[in-house]
C-alpha positions, 0 to 999 in steps of 0.5 A: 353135322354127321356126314351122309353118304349117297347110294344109287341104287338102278332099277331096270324093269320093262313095263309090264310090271308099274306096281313092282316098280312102284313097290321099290320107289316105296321101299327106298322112300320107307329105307330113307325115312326110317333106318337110312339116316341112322346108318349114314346113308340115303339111297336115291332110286334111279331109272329111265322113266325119272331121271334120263330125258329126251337127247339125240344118240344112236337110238333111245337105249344109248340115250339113256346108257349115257345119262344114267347108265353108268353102272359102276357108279351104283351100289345097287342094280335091281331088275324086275321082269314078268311076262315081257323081256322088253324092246330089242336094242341094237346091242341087246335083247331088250333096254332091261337086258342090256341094262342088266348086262352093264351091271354085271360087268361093271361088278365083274370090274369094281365089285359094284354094283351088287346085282339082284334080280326080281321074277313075278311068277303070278299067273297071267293071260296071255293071248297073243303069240307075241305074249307068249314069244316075249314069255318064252325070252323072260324064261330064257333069261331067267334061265341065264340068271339061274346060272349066274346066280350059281357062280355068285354073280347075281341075286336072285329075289323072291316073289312078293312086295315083302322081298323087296323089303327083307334085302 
């Protein structure tokens, strides 16, 4: 029996974007069903909302960090943000940011994960002056990816369920 090999594959996303995050889960699924086995592979999908559960740590970030944060582990990291950048953790702007920030040190120092990184550009409402700070910090941020993106660091995806599925 051929052996299969497992990759993780992280995805961090705030919560203003469920149908992104359900796109990829279908993507994976769709991955493993079709062309996955044939390669000698299976992908396994990662994320809080899944796979960590309720523990006692300094705060709910570091919680998760320690269950399934361990970014040198995955093959893929895949971030998705809209309009919310996320909460604030004690070490980060928000649990995404902190989460995608792990990511990247850890490919600085093993060479994995790969990073790719998700911007929904449609339209919005927003309406409340939070709406638009928390806007104003996912703009900021891409921003920072931009520039990352420039030095190699990062992936930088497309706009559509269909991106998810060319890479």
């Amino acid at each position: 029996m051929p052996q299969v090999e497992k990759l993780l594959v992280f995805l961090a996303a705030p919560g203003d974007v469920p149908t992104e995050r359900r796109y990829v889960g279908e993507i994976v699924t769709e991955l493993n069903r079709t062309v996955a086995s044939d390669s000698g592979v299976v992908l396994q999908l990662v994320n809080w909302e899944n796979d960590a559960f309720p523990g006692y740590g300094q705060d709910a970030q570091a919680v998760i960090n320690e269950q399934i944060a361990e970014m040198s582990k995955y093959a893929l990291f895949i971030g998705i943000m809209w309009n919310r950048l996320g909460t604030p953790t004690p070490r980060a702007a928000s649990g995404t940011v902190e989460e995608f920030e792990r990511a990247v040190e850890a490919f600085r120092h093993k060479r994995q994960p790969a990073v790719w990184f998700y911007f929904r550009e449609s339209a919005s409402r927003l309406d409340t002056e939070d709406q638009l700070e928390q806007r104003k910090k996912v703009l900021a941020f891409k921003r920072m990816c931009r520039q990352m993106e420039c030095l190699g660091r990062i992936r930088i995806l497309l706009n559509s369920e269909t991106s998810f599925a060319i890479r």
